[in-house]
N, C-alpha and C positions, 0 to 999 in steps of 0.2 A: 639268787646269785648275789647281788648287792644289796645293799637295803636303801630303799627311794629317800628316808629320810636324812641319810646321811650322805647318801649322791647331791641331794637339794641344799645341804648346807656347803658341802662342797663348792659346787657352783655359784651358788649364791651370797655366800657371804666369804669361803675361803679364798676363789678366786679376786672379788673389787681390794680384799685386803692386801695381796700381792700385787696388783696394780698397782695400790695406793703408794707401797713399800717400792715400788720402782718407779714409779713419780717423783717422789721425793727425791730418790739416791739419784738420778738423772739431773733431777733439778739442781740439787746441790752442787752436781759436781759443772752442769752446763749454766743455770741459771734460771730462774723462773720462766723470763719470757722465750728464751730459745725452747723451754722443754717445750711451752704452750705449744708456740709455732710451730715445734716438730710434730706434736699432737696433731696439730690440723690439718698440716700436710700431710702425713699418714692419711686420716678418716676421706679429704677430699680423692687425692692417689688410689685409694683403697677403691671409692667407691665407684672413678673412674674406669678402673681396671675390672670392676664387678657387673659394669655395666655392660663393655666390650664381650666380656666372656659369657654375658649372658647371651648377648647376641648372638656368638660363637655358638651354646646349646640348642639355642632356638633353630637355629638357620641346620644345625645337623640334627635336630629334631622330625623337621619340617622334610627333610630329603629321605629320611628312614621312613618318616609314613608315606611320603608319594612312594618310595620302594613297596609300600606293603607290609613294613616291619615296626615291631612295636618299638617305639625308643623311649625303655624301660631306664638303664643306665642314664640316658639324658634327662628324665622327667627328677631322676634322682641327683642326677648333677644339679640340675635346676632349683631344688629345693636344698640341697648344701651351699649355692651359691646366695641363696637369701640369710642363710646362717653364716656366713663367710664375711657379707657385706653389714649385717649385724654387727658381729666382731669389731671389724673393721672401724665402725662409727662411733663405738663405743672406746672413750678415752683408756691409754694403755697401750704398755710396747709390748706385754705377753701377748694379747689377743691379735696385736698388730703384727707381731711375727706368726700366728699361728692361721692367720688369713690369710697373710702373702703368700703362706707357705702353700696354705688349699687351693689358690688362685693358679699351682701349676697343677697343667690338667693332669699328668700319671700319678700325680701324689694323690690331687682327688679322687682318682679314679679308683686309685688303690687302697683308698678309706672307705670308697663304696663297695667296692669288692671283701674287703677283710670284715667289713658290718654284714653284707647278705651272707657270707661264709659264715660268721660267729653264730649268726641267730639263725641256721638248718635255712636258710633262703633258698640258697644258692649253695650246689653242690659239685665236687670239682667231679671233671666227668670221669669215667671209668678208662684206665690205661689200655686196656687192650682192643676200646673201639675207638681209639682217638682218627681220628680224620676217616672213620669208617663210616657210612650211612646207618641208624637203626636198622636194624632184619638184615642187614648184608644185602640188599635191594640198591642198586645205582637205576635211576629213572634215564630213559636215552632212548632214541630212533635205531634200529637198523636193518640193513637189505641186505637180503642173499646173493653171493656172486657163482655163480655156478661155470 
């Protein structure tokens, strides 16, 4: 589909060069040390807020398995939110708007849904059993009233 090589340069070297490009253009137009201090405030805010949400995953983590259910979604939120708080600390107002942005949860939710969808993970269910049980089978008690 893509080629690893040129995803890797991508990331690697085309993204810090945009950073750097909007570093500068910030700084020039606010001033060296406001851009710094905005920098810092971002990564501290960031990772404050990364920290709350993660608790947030854990604690609905924690309630799905005492349920009995796996909490796949969360295990996945959990590991974007270590990619989010990455971002986050690393200097830059691209990464820092594209964290804030993942730090609401439907947006996240909805990047982890459209990755298990692209990659055949996760498949949308079929229209005509929607809120139907498999086998057409409802599980339930009942007694006869004669």
């Amino acid at each position: 589909m893509f080629n690893p090589l040129l995803v890797f340069l991508i990331i690697f070297v085309g993204a810090p060069l945009i950073e750097l490009y909007v570093l500068i253009e910030v700084g020039s137009e606010i001033g060296a040390l406001p851009t710094i201090a905005l920098s810092i405030f971002t990564a501290l805010l960031g990772g404050l807020m990364v920290r709350l949400q993660g608790f947030s995953v854990l604690f609905r983590a924690q309630e799905m398995m005492a349920r009995g259910e796996a909490p796949a979604i969360e295990m996945l939120e959990g590991a974007m939110l270590l990619v989010v708080g990455l971002a986050l600390l690393l200097p830059g107002f691209i990464t820092d708007a594209v964290g804030f942005a993942l730090l609401i949860t439907p947006i996240r939710r909805a990047v982890i849904v459209w990755m298990l969808r692209s990659r055949g993970i996760m498949r949308p269910g079929d229209p005509k059993h929607q809120g139907k049980p498999p086998g057409g089978y409802i599980e339930g008690e009942y007694h006869r009233e004669d």
